[in-house]
C-alpha positions in Angstrom: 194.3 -107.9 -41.6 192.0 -109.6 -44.5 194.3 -109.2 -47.8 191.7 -109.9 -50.6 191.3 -109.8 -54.2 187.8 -107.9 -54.7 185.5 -109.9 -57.2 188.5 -112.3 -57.6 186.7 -113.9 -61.0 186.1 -110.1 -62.6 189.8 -109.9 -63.8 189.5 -106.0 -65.2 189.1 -103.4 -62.8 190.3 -99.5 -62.2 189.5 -96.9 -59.9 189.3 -93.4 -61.2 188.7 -90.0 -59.5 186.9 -87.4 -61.0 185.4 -83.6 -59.6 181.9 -82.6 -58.7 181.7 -79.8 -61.1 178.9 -80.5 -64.2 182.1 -81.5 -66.4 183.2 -84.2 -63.9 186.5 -84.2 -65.1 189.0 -86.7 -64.2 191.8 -85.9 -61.7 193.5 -89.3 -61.1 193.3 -92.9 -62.3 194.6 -96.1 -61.6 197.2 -97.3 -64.4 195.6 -100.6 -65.1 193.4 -98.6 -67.7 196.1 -99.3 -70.1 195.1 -102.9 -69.9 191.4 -102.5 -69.0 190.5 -99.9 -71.4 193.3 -99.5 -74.0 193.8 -95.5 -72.8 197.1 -94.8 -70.5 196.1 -92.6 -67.7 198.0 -89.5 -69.7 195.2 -89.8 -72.0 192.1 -89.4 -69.6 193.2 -87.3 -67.0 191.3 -83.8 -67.4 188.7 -85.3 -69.8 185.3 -85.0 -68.8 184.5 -88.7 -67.7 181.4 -89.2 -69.7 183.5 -88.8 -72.5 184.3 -92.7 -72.2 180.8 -93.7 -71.9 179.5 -95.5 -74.6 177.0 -93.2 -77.1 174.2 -95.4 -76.4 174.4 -94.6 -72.9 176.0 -90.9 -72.4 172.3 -89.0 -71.7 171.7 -91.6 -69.1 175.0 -91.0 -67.4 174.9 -87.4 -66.9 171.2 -87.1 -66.3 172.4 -89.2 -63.1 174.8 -86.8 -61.7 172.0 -85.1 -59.8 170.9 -87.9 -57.9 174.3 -89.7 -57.1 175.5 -86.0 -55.8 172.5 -86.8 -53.4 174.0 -90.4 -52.1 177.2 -91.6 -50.6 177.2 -94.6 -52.9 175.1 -95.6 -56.3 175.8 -98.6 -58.0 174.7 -98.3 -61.7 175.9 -100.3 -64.7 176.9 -98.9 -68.1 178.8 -99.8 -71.4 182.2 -97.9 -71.3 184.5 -96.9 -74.3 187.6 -98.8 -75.4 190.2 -97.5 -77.6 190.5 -99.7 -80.9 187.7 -102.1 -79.2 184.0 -102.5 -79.0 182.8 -101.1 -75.9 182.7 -103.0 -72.8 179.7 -103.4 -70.0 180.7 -102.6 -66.6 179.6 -102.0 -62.7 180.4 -98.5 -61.6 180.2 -98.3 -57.9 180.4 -94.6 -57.5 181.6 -92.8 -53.6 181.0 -89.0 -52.7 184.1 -88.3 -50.6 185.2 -84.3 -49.6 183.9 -83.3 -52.7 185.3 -85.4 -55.4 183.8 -88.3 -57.2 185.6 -92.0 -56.7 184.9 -94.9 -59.3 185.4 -98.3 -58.8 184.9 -100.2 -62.0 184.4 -103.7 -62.6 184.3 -105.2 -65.8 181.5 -107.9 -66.6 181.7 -108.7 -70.4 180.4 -107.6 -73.8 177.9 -104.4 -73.8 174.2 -104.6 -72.8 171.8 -102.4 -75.2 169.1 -101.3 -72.1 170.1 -98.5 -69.9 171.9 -98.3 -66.8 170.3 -100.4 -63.4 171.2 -97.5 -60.3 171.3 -98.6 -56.7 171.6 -96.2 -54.4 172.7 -95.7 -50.6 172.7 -93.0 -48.0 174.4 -92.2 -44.5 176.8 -95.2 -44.7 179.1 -93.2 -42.4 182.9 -91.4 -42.5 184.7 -92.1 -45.2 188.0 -91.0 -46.9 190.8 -91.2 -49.5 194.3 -91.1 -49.8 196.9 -90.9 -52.3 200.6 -92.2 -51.5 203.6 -92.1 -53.9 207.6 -91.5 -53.4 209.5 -93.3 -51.2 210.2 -92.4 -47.3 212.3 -94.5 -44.8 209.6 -97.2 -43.9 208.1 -97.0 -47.5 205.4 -94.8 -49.9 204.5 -91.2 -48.6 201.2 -89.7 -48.3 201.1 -87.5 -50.9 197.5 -86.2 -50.2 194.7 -86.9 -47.7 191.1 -85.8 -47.8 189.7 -83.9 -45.0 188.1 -86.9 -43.5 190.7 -89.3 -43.0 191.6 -86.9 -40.8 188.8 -87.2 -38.7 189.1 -91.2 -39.3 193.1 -91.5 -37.5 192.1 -88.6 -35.1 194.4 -85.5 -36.5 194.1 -83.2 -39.0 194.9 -84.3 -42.8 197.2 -81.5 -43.2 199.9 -83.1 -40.7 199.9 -87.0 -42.6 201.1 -85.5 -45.6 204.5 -86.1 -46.4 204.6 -88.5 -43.9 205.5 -92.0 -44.4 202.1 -93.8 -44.6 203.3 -96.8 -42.4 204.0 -94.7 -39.4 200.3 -93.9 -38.6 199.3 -97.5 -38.3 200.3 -99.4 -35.4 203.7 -100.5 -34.8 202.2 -104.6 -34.6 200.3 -103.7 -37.9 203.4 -102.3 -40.0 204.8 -105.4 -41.6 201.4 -106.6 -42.4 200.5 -103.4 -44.0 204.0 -102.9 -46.0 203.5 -106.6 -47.2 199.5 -105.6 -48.8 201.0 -102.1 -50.1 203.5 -103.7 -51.7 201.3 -106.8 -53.9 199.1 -102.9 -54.6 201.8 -101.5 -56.1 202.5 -104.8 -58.3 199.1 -106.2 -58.5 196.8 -105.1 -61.7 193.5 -105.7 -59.6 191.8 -103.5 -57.3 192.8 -105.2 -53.9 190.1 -104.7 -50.3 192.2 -104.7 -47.0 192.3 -103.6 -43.3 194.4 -101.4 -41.6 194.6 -100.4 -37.7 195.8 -96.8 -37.3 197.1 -95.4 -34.3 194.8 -92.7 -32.5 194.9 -91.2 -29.1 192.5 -92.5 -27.6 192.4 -95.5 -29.1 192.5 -96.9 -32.5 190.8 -96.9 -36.1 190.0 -100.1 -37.6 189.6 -98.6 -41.1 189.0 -100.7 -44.7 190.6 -99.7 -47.7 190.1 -100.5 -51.5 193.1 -100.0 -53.2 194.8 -99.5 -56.8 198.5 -98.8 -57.8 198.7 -95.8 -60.3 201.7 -94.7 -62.4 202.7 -92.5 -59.9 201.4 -94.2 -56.7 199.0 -95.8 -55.0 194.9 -95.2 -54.1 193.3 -95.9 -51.2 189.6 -95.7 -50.7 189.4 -96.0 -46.6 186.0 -96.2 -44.4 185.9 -96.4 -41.3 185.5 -100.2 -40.2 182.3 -99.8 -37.6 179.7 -98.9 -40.2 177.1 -101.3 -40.7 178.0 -102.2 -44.2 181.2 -103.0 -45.1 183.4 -102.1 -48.0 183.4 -105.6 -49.4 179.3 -105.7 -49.0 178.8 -102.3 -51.1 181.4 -103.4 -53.7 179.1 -106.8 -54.7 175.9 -105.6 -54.4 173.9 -106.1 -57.3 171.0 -104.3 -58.7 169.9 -106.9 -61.0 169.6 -109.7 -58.1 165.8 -110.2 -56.7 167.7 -109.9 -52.9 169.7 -106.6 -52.9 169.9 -105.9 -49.1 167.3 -104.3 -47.6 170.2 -101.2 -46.7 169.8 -100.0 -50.2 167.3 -98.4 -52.2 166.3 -96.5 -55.3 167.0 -99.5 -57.7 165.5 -98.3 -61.3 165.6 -99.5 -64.9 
């Protein structure tokens, strides 16, 4: 299993949640927003999410809610709101997943006047997430699954939760796995791993980004034979003349 540091020289970074409904309101958050953006999770959590988006930049941001409903993945870049601070510029890559909207935000410096860059990708295959928290005999629980990591380990969501999180992964995989949950849960970054779930038949080979939250810990999971990799969507760039040919839809 590859334990790495995502974008290791982009120290700030959070993942937030939010729904599909035209508020987009958010339902979870990592806690390194404290840090990142000034604002403890308490604070965002049921506020629409383009409430954080700089002024400058808050028409852009909802007028593309249509089209990234439309993609698995859009990459777009916008200014975001600190509390007591100027605003800060930042890479949004933005998942569809079962219904809810997944951010993972990486912060690149001071704000950038021109409107958000979007790339945009479809049919990049099954993905899922997964929330853990409380503490069961071989460590964090799943506290709630979406429908398709069920389909990912080969049962239904319904039965992992409650479970302890370790026990689905193969036994040889288990200390590995413990070791990478644990520097989540302690780490401020957003950290890119690989886990091996048990499945009869077979097995999963499934990547996860992940983030420790006040109460737990996310995991963004896709399943690892798709063509393009968690790690390759993360640090694509849609201000570099060579954005892979996978993508499209890159604007101004």
């Amino acid at each position: 299993m590859s334990n790495l540091v995502v974008d290791s020289h982009l120290p700030q970074a959070f993942i937030g949640m939010h729904d599909k409904t035209p508020e987009m309101r958010v339902i979870y958050v990592s806690s390194n927003t404290l840090r990142v953006l000034g604002f403890s999770p308490s604070q965002i959590l049921g506020v629409q999410s383009y409430t954080f988006i700089d002024d400058s930049q808050s028409d852009e941001y909802r007028m593309m809610f249509g089209p990234m409903e439309e993609t698995e993945v859009t990459v777009y870049y916008t200014n975001i709101k600190r509390q007591n601070a100027p605003p800060i510029h930042c890479r949004m890559v933005h998942f569809n997943c079962d219904g809810i909207g997944i951010n993972a935000c990486f912060v690149l410096g001071q704000p950038v006047a021109r409107g958000p860059w979007c790339l945009a990708r479809r049919a990049l295959g099954l993905r899922a997430f997964v929330l853990l928290g409380g503490a069961g005999v071989m460590g964090p629980k799943v506290v709630f699954a979406s429908a398709s990591f069920g389909r990912i380990i080969g049962i239904d969501s319904w039965e992992t939760q409650g479970q302890d999180f370790l026990s689905l992964l193969l036994l040889s995989e288990v200390a590995m796995a413990a070791d990478f949950l644990q520097r989540v849960a302690q780490s401020t970054e957003i950290l890119l791993g690989r886990l091996r779930f048990a499945r009869n038949p077979g097995v999963s080979d499934v990547e996860v980004i992940a983030a420790g939250s006040e109460d737990g810990i996310i995991l963004v999971c896709q399943l690892g034979r798709d063509n393009l990799s968690l790690e390759e969507i993360i640090s694509s760039d849609a201000e570099t003349s060579d954005v892979d040919n996978r993508w499209g839809g890159v604007s101004e």
